[in-house]
C-alpha positions as CSV (number, residue, x, y, z in Angstrom):
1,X,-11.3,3.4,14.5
2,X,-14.4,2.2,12.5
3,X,-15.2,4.6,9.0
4,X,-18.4,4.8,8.5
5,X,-19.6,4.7,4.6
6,X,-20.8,8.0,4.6
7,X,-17.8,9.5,6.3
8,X,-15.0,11.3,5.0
9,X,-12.4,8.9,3.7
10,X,-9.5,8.7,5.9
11,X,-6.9,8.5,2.8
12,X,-7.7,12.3,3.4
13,X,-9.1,12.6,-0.7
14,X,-12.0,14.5,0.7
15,X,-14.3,12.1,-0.6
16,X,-17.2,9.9,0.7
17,X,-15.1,6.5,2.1
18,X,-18.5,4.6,0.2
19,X,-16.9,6.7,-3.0
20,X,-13.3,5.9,-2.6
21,X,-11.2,3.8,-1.0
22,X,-14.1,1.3,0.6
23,X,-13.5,-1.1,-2.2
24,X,-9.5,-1.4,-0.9
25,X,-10.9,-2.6,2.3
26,X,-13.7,-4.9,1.4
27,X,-12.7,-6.8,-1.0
28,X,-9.8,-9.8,0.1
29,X,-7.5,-11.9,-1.8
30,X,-8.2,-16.1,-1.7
31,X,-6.7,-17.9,0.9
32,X,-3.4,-20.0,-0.4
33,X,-1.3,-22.2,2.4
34,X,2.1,-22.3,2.0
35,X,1.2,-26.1,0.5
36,X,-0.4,-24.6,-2.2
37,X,2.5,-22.1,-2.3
38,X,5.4,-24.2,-2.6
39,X,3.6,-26.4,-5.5
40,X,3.1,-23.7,-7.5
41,X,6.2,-22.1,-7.1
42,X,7.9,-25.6,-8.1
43,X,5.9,-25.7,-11.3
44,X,7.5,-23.0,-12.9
């Protein structure tokens, strides 16, 4: 089901999603492969 910004947050705060937890959802960690992964784990 698709929140719109405007909405009532479904975290059930009664807040506008826009006002609370939108940020959780758009913002995304960097891709890492598990390459990357291993190296850096070996370097410590």
């Amino acid at each position: 089901m698709k929140v719109g910004r405007n909405g009532p947050c479904p975290c059930g705060s009664g807040k506008k999603y826009k006002k609370c937890c939108i940020a959780k959802e758009t913002s995304s960690a960097p891709a890492i492969d598990i390459d990357q992964l291993l190296e850096l784990s070996s370097e410590n």
